[in-house]
Every structure is written in C-alpha cells, then in structure tokens.
N, C-alpha and C positions, 0 to 999 in steps of 0.2 A: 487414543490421543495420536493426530495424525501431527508429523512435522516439514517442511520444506525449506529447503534453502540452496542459496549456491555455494558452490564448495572450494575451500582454501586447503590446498593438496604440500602435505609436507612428509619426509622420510620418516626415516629409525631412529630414535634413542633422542628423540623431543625433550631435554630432560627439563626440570623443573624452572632451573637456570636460565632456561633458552627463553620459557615461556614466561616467566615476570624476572628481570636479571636482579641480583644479589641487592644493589646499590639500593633498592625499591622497596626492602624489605620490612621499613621502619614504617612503609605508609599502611594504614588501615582501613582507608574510603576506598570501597568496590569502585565506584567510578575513576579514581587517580589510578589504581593499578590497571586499569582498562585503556588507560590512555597510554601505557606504557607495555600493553601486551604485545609478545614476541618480538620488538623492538628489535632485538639484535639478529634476529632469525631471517625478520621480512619485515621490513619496515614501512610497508605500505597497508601491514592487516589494519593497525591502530584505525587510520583513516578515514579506509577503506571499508573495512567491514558492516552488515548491516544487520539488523536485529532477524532472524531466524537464518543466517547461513551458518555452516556445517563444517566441521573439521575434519578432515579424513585425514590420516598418517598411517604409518610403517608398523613396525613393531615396537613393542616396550616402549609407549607412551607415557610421556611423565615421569618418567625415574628420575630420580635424585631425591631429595629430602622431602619429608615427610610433613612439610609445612603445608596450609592450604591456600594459602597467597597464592598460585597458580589457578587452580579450579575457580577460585574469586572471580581472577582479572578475566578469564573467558567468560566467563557466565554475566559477568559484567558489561562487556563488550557487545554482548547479542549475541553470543553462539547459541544454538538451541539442542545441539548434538554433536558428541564426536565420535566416528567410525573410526576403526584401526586395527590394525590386524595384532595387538595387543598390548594392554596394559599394564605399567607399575603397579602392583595389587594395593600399596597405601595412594598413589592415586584415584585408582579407582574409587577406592572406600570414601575418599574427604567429595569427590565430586558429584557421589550419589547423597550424601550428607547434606549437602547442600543444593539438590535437587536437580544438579547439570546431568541427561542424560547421554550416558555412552555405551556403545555397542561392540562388540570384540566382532567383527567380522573380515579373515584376512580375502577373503574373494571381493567382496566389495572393496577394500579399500589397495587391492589390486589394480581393480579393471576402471575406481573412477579417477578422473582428471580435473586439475581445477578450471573453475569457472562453471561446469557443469551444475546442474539440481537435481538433488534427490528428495525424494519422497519416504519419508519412513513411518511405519505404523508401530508406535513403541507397542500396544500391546498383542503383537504378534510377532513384531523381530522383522516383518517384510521390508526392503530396502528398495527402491525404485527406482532406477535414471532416469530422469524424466528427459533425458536430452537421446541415449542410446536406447531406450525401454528395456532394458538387460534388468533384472529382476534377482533381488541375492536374500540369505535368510539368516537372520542371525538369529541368536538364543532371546527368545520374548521371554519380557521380564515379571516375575512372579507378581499377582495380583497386590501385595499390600508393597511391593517398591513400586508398584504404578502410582499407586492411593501417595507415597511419600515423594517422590518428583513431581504430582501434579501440586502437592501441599506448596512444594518450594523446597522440601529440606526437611531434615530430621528435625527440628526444632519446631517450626509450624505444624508437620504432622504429629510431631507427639503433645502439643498443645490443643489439636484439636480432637486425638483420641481423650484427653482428659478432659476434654469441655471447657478451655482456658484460651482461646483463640482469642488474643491480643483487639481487642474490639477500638483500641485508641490506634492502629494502623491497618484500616481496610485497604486490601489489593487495591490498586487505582486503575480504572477503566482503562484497555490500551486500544489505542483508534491510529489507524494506518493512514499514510498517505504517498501518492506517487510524489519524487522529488526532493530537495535540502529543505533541512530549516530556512524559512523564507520565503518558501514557496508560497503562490494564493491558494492551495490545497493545505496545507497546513491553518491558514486563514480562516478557510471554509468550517475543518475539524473543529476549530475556538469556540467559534460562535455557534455552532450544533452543539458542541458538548463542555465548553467552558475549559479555566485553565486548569482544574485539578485533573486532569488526564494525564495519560504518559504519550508523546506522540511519538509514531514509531515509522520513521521514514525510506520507504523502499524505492530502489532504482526504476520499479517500470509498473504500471499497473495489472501486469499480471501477477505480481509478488502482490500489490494488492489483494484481489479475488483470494489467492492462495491463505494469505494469513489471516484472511477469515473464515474460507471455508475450511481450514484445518484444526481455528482452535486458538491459535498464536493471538491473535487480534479478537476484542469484541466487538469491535464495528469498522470499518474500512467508510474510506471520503474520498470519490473521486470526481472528475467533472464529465459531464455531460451534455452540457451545451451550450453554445458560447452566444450572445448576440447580435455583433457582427462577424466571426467568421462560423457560427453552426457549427452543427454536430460535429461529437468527437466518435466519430464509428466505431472505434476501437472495443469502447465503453457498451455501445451497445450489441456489440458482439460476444464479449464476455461477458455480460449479464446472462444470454443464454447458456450457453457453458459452464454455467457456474450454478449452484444451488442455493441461493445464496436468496434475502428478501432486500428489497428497497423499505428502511425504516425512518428517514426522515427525508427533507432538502433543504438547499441554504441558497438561496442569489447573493452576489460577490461583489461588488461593484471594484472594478476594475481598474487600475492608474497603473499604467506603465511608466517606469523611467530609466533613462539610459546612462550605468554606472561605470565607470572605471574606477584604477587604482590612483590615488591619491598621488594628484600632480600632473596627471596626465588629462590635455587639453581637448576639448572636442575638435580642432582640427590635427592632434593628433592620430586620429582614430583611421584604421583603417579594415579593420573586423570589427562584425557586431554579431554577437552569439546568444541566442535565445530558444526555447521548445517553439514548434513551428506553429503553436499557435498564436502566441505570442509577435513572433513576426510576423503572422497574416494581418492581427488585430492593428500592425504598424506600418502597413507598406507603404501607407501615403510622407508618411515621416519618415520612412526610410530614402522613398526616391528622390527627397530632399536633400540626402546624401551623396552626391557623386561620386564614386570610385571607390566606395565601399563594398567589401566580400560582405554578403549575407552569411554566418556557418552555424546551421539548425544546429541543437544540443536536444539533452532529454528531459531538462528541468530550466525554466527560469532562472530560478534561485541557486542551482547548481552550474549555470552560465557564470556567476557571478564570484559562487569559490573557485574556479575554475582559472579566471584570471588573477583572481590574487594570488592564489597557490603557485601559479606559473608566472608569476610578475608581469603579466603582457604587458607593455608598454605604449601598444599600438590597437589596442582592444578594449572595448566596450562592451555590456551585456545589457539588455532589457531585463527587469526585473520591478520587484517592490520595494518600497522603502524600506521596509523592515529587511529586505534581504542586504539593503545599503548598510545597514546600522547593526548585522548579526557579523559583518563582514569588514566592519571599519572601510569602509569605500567612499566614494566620492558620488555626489547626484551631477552628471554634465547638464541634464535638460530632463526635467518635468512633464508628466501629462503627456507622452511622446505617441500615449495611442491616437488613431487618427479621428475618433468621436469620442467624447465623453461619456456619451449613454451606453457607455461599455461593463457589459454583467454577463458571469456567466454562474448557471444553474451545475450545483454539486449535490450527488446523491450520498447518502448515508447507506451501507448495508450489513447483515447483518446474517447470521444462522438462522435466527427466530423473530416471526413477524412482530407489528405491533396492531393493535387496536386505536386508533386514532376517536378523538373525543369533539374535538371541534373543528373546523375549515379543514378537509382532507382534498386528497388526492389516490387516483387510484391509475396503477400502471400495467400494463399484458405485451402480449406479444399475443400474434396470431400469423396465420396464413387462410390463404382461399383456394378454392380451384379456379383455372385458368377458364372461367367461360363468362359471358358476356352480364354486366349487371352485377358480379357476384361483390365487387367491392362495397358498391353501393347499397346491398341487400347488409351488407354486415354493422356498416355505418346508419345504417334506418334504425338498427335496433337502440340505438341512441336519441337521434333525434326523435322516433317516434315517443319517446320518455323527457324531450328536453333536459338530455344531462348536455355540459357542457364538456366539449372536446379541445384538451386543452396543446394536444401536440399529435402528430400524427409523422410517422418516419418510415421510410420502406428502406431493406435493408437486402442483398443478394440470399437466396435459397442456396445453400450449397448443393453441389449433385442437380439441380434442375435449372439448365440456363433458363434466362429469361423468364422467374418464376421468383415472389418475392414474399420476404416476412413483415410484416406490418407491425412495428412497436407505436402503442399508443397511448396516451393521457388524459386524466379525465376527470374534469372535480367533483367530490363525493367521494363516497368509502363504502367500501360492499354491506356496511352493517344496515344500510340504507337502503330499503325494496327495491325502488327506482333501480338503481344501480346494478345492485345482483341480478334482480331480475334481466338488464340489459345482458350481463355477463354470461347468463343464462341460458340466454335467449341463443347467444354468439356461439357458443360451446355449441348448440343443436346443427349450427349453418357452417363454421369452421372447417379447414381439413385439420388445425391444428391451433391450438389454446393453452397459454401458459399467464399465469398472473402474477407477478415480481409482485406486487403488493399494496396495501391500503395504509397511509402516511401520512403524519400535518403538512399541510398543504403552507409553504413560505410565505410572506407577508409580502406586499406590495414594497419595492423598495426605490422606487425612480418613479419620474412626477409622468401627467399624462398618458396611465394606462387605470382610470378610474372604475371602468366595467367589471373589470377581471384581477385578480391575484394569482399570480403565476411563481 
C-alpha cells in the first residue's frame, strides 16, 4: 500500500486540544469535526487540505485525552498518514483503530518541510521526498495491521474476519480530479461514473496520476484535449510516466461564464482569473474587454473560490455554472467562450485495464527511427487493415533533440484481429511500443460530425 501526499509540517506536543478544540466535542459527524480540524493551530489546514496529504510533526504527537475525536477529524479531513518523531501511545492506539496510518520516524519528520511530498510504502516503513529524494525508514507495520488499515479500522476488519461485512454500506468508488468542486473535471467524473461516487479533488494533475497509481483513488478523470484550444501536453506526458491504463472517455461540452461576487458589475471588473485553458477557449471575448489583466490560475472553479474567499471586488473568473451556484456567486455574462462547438475529451484511468464490448477505442504511444519513410511505414500498418485513425499527436523525445514520441488513437479494441494484428505488426517496425489501452469509445455528442464517433 503505496501513499502520497503533500505535507502540513507542525512541532512538539500537538496535543489533542490543538487538533479538534474542546468547544467541538459534543459533535459526532467525522465530516463537522473535519471542518474544524486544528482550527486554532493553523487555520488554513481546514480549507486548505486535500485528500491524501500527510502530517509530519515533532514529538509526542497527540497527547492529551484519550478521546478519539482527534484521530476522526484528520482522517476525516483527507489525511492519509502521519509521520512524527513520536506519539501519545493512546493516540496512536485510537488512530490505528480507526485505520489512520501513522509512522513514528524522528529522521523524517526532521529533514521534511511543508509543502513538500512524500511517498510512503506502509508495508515496508520506506518514506520518500519526492521533492529532496532523501529516502528515511521507519518501523513497516506488521502484516494483519496492514490487513486492518487497509479494512478502514478495527471494526470493518473484524467484521470481515467473522464474515459479517456490512453488505447495506459498500466502500464507494473514489474517482479523482484536477481542480474545486465545480470544476468541468468533476463534470466529466459524473457522467463516466455517476453520482454515487466520492469525488476527491487534487490541486494539480500530477496528484492525479499519483492517487491512482498508489492505490488512494480507483479511477482518476483528466482532460486531454480540447477543441478549440488542443491538446493538454501535460496529460500526455504523464500518461507515459505513469503505469497507469486509459479505461474509459467522456466529451464535455463546454459553456464558459464570467462570475463575480454578488453586486459586483461588469464594468467593474478589472481582473479575470481562469486555468489557461480556459482563457485560450475566450480570448475573443476577452479582447472585447479593454484594460483587463488576464491572471492564469490552476483550476476554473478554483478561480472562482478564490474571489469569494478574498472578496475581490474588482474580479471576475471564467468558470461553470455549477461552480456559480457551489459558490453562491453572481453570472456577469453567459456563453463567454468564443464558439459554441466548444468540447473537450477527458480520459478515465486506472491500475487495471478493461475489456470493452461494444464501439471501442484503442490508445499507444510509439517512436520510430529518424530515417526516411519510416513514419509512414508505421501508419500503413493501419491503413493497410482500414482501421480508422482517430487522433495522432507527436510529443518531444527526451534526451534525443529533434526526435519524437508519437501518441495515437484508433477505433476498435485489440480483442479485434484487424486491430492486434496492426498493433502487431507495429511492435516488429517500432523503436519503441507502449499501449495505454482498449476502452468504450464516447458517443457522438455535437451535430455535423456524422462519419465518426470520437
């Protein structure tokens, strides 16, 4: 059980107090105590925090009483580990009871810093910075407290050593996304996986990749490419990097609109803050604006808490409706992208492929040698089978300038001869062959593209 996260760095003697205060103690809902975690400590965790970062602290962690209201409110919050160079031993106890895992390591929780990410492998004790790569060890935790943290908790686990595993609350699917609630990544999750999900919203898309290829998440939604402003590079770079399978897609159809905080007039606007796709998709609507700052952000929808939380008075954000109405905000102007036929393609991914049954898709990456013909020899193995090629993307070779990786799309699914055999075929002529995977291929969702389903 691999975990990641970034890390919230606090001293000595954390005591029980600090971490859910006294006044809070009447409440029972994990989520209400979570909204009020460390409150008086740091009052930006509650907010701030996301689902798999990590608590590093001092020594004697958790002291004070022996209530488990503390261990709740974090594990509530999304922490997924705490490092510390040690803990209150009836801390410890209530927090492995309830399946939060913590690691007694004083070297790590030394040398890391906040904001940083570590990597930790519970069933070995290894600790990773992924920012210093400084590598520390703490004590790996015996095989059946692995089995009872991954349960959830003494309860779950000793319901399923007795064969009594509460069948009226199955775990609920957790599916990631870059971005706030509100974001069209969150949109995307909905409608691939519906609303009985948990959605679990991370700052950047490489905490995406991470919480699923660790374990944290079981499918991760990010996007991939846009219609008018194209590919998201990023996306296609970390696909290689990553281990990870493409198991479904979604097209999005798009409606940008331009929010402020309530009262505030469109000519009072003098910033507009949106992710920079987002602005590309509006630049004709934005030069309609005179004397506006453009100021890129990392999320849409995180544009738009962003001005409320800060009261901007003289600011605006591109975003969605739903981010308008998650935020109590005001809509200045509708429709504010500069085409309509605005959609962009989000992937589903995954540790473990799938087997597709009906209208598929199939995705790779490859490279050639640099000589004359050779692209074209790789793309015959296609056409000579008329499969259809449904995206083709060249992407920089690291280490070799002027040398490139080819990601491509294709309809059909390898359970299909045609198909394999092409893939086959490719693998014999390649210098290099990897296949992200075989997936239901999206439904047609915008008028006048009758041929094809993309």
């Amino acid at each position: 059980m691999t975990l990641s996260g970034k890390v919230w760095k606090y001293g000595d003697n954390v005591d029980t107090d600090v971490i859910i205060p006294a006044r809070y103690l009447n409440v029972s809902d994990p989520k209400e105590l979570a909204r009020h975690c460390l409150e008086d400590l740091d009052r930006s965790f509650a907010s701030g925090v996301h689902p798999g970062d990590i608590i590093v602290a001092g020594a004697n962690f958790g002291c004070g009483s022996s209530r488990e209201h503390a261990p709740l409110a974090i594990k509530a919050a999304g922490v997924s580990c705490i490092v510390a160079e040690s803990f209150a031993r009836i801390f410890y106890r209530n927090a492995i009871n309830i399946g939060l895992p913590i690691l007694e390591c004083p070297a790590a929780a030394a040398a890391t810093a906040a904001g940083q990410v570590l990597e930790i492998e519970l069933s070995t004790g290894r600790i990773r910075n992924l920012d210093t790569g400084e590598t520390f060890q703490a004590t790996a935790y015996p095989p059946f407290m692995l089995e009872l943290i991954e349960a959830g908790g003494l309860v779950e686990y000793t319901r399923r050593k007795l064969g009594i595993a509460d069948p009226e609350q199955p775990a609920r699917t957790r599916v990631s996304f870059q971005g706030e609630r509100g974001a069209y990544s969150e949109a995307a999750a909905l409608a691939l996986y519906g609303d009985g999900i948990e959605l679990v919203p991370l700052p950047s898309f490489e905490e995406v990749f991470r919480s699923v290829q660790s374990g944290t998440c079981q499918f991760g939604v990010v996007p991939i490419e846009n219609s008018l402003a194209g590919s998201i590079h990023r996306n296609y770079d970390l696909l290689l990097q990553h281990d990870l399978y493409i198991v479904g897609e979604v097209n999005v159809r798009i409606v940008h609109h331009l929010i402020a905080n309530r009262g505030v007039r469109l000519e009072d606007v003098r910033r507009i803050y949106s992710h920079p796709q987002a602005l590309a998709q509006c630049e004709g609507s934005l030069a309609a604006l005179p004397g506006v700052e453009i100021v890129p952000t990392y999320d849409t929808a995180g544009s738009v808490k962003l001005i409320k939380e800060q009261d901007l008075r003289d600011a605006a954000a591109i975003a969605s409706k739903r981010a308008a109405e998650l935020y109590d905000m005001e809509i200045l102007r509708s429709h504010f992208e500069d085409i309509a036929e605005n959609y962009t393609r989000f992937l589903a991914l995954s540790r473990t492929p799938v087997v597709p049954t009906g209208p598929s898709k199939t995705s790779l990456v490859f490279a050639s040698k640099n000589v004359p013909g050779s692209l074209f020899k790789m793309l015959s193995v296609f056409a000579l089978r008329d499969i259809d090629l449904t995206k083709i993307e060249s992407r920089p070779l690291k280490g070799k300038p002027w040398e490139y990786l080819f990601y491509l799309d294709f309809a059909g699914s390898l359970q299909e001869e045609p198909c394999r055999r092409a893939v086959e075929h490719l693998g014999e002529i390649a210098s290099f062959l990897r296949v992200f995977g075989s997936y239901p291929r999206a439904p047609q969702t915008w008028p006048g593209n009758n041929h094809r389903s993309t």
